[in-house]
LOSELUM-172627 format. One record per residue (C-alpha): x, y, z; residue number from 1; chain; residue in three letters. Coordinates in nm, 2 decimals. Example, Ala and Ser with C-alpha at 12.3 -4.5 7.8 and 13.67 -1.06 7.14 Angstrom:
! LOSELUM-172627
x/y/z/seq/mol/type
1.23/-0.45/0.78/1/A/ALA
1.37/-0.11/0.71/2/A/SER
! end
This chain:
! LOSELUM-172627
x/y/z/seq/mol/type
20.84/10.77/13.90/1/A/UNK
21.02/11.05/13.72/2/A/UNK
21.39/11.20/13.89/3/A/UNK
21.44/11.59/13.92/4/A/UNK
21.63/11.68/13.58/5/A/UNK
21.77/12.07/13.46/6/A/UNK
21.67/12.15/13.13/7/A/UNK
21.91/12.26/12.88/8/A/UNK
21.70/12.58/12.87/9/A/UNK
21.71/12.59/13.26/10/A/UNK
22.10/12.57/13.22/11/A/UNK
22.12/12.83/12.96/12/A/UNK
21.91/13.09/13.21/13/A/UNK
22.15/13.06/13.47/14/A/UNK
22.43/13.09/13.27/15/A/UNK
22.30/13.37/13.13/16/A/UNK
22.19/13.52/13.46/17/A/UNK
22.54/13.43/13.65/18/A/UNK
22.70/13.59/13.36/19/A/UNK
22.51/13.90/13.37/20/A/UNK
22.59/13.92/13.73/21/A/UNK
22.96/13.95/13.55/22/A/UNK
22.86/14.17/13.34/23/A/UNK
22.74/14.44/13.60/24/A/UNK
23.04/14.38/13.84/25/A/UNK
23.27/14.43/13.57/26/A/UNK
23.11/14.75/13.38/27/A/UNK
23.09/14.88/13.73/28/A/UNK
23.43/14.83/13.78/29/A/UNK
23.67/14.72/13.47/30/A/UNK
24.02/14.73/13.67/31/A/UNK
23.88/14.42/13.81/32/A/UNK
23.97/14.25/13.46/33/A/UNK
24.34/14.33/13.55/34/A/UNK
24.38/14.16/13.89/35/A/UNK
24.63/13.85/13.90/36/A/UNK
24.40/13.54/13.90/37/A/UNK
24.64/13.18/13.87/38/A/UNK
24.36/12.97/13.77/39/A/UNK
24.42/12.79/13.42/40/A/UNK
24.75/12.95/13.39/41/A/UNK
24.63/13.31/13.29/42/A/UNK
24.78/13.62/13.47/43/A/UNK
24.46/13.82/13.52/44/A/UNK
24.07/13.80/13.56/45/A/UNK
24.06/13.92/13.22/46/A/UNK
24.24/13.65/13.09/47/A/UNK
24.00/13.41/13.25/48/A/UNK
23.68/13.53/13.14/49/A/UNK
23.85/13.50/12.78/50/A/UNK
23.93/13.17/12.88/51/A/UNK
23.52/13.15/12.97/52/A/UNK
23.39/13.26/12.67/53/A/UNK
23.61/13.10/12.46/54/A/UNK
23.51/12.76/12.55/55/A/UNK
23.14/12.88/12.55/56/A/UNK
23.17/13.01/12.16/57/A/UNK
23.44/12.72/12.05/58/A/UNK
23.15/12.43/12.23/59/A/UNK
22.84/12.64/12.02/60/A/UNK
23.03/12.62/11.71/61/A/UNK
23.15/12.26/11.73/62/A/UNK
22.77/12.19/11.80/63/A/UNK
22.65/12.39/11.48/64/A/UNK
22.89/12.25/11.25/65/A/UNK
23.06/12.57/11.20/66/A/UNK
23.42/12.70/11.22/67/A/UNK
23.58/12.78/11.55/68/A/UNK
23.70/13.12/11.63/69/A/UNK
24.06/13.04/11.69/70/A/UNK
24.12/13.09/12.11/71/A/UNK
24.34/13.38/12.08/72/A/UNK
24.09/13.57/11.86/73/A/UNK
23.84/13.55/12.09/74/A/UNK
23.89/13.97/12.25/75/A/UNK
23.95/13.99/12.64/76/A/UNK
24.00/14.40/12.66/77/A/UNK
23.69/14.55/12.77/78/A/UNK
23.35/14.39/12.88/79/A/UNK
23.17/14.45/12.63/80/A/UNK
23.40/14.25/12.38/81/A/UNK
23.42/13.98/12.67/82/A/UNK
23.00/13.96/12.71/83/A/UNK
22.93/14.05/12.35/84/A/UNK
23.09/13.67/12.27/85/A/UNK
22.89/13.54/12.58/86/A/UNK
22.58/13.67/12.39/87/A/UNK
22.68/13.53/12.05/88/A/UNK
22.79/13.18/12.17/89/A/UNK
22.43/13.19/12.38/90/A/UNK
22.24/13.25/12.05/91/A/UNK
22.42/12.96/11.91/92/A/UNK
22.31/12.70/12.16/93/A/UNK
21.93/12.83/12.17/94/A/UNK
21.96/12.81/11.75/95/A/UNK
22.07/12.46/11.79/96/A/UNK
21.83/12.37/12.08/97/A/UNK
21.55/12.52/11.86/98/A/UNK
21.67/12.27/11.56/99/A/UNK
21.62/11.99/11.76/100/A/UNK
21.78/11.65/11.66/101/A/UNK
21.99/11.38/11.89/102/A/UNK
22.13/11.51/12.15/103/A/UNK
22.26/11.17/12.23/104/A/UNK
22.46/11.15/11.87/105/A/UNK
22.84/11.17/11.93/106/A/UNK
23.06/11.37/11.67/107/A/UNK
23.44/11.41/11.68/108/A/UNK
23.66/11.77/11.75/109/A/UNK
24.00/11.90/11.85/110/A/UNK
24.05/12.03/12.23/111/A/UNK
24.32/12.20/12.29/112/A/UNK
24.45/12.00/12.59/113/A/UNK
24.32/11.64/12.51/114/A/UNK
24.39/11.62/12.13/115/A/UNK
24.08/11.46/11.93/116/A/UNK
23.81/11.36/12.11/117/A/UNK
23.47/11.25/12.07/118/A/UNK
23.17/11.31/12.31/119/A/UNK
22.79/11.36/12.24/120/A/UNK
22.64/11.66/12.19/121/A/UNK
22.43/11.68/12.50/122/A/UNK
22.79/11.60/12.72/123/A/UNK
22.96/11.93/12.50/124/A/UNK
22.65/12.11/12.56/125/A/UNK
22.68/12.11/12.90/126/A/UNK
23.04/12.08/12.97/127/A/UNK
23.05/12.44/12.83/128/A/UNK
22.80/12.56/13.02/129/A/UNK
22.89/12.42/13.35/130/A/UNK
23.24/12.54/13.27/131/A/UNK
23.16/12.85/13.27/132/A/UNK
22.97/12.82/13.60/133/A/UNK
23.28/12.63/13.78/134/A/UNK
23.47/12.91/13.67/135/A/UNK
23.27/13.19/13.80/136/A/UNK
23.24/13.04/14.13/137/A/UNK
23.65/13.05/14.15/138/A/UNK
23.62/13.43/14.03/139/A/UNK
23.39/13.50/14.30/140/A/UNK
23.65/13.38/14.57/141/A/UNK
23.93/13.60/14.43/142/A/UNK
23.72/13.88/14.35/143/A/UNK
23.62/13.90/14.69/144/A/UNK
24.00/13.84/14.82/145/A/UNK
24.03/14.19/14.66/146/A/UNK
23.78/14.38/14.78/147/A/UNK
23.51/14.30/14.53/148/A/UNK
23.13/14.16/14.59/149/A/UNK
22.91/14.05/14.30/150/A/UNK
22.55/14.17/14.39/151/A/UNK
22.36/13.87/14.31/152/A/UNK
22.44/13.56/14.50/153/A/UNK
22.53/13.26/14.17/154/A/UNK
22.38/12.99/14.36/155/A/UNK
22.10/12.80/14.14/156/A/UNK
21.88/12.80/14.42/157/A/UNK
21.82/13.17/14.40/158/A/UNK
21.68/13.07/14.00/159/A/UNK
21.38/12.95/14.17/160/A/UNK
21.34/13.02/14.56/161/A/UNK
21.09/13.26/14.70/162/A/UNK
21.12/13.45/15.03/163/A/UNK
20.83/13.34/15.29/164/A/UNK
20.79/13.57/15.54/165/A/UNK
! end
């Protein structure tokens, strides 16, 4: 008897499609990067999405071997620098996805809060994925505090529901 499971692929989409939701709210609107926003200790929304896609590229280049971006390089100014990492850290998990190998094979890397640690590269996978997601669902709560609606509901139910009439 098999057990429901989400795909890494399945996770990726709805990233990608809660992110775009972002995206649109933002570009529509890019004072919204400057409202106060107290979670992780930043001062503004802006900060927090860097905070987001920080952890998304830092993850995808700890998975591919490569060398992290150092956090405060990571630009926060204007969406498209914010969604134009998103992109690139997104290209990076599908290029290691495509490459295959053991997901279940543990590897070793600095966090910036925990010191070294050591976790396989399915758990880092999607701890920055889901990260991003627990994240956006506290933006959506402040953003709304001020005023704001995103126009697509983030729930992963709406990746695969269809109306009935």
């Amino acid at each position: 008897m098999s057990q429901p499971a989400l795909t890494a692929e399945e996770m990726l989409a709805w990233n990608d499609r809660t992110t775009q939701t972002w995206q649109d709210l933002v570009e529509t609107d890019p004072g919204i990067l400057l409202i106060d926003c107290d979670v992780y200790g930043v001062l503004n929304i802006g900060g927090l999405l860097q905070h987001i896609v920080a952890v998304e590229t830092r993850y995808a280049q700890r998975l591919a071997g490569t060398t992290e971006t150092p956090y405060e390089a990571i630009l926060c100014s204007t969406p498209a620098e914010i969604f134009g990492a998103h992109r690139a850290a997104m290209e990076i998990y599908r290029s290691e996805l495509a490459k295959g190998g053991d997901w279940d094979a543990k590897f070793e890397f600095q966090t910036l809060t925990m010191g070294r640690a050591r976790a396989s590269r399915k758990t880092v996978f999607f701890h920055a994925l889901l990260h991003s997601i627990r994240h956006y669902a506290q933006l959506a709560t402040l953003v709304r505090q001020h005023g704001f609606k995103p126009a697509y509901p983030m729930d992963y139910l709406l990746m695969g529901i269809e109306k009935v009439d």
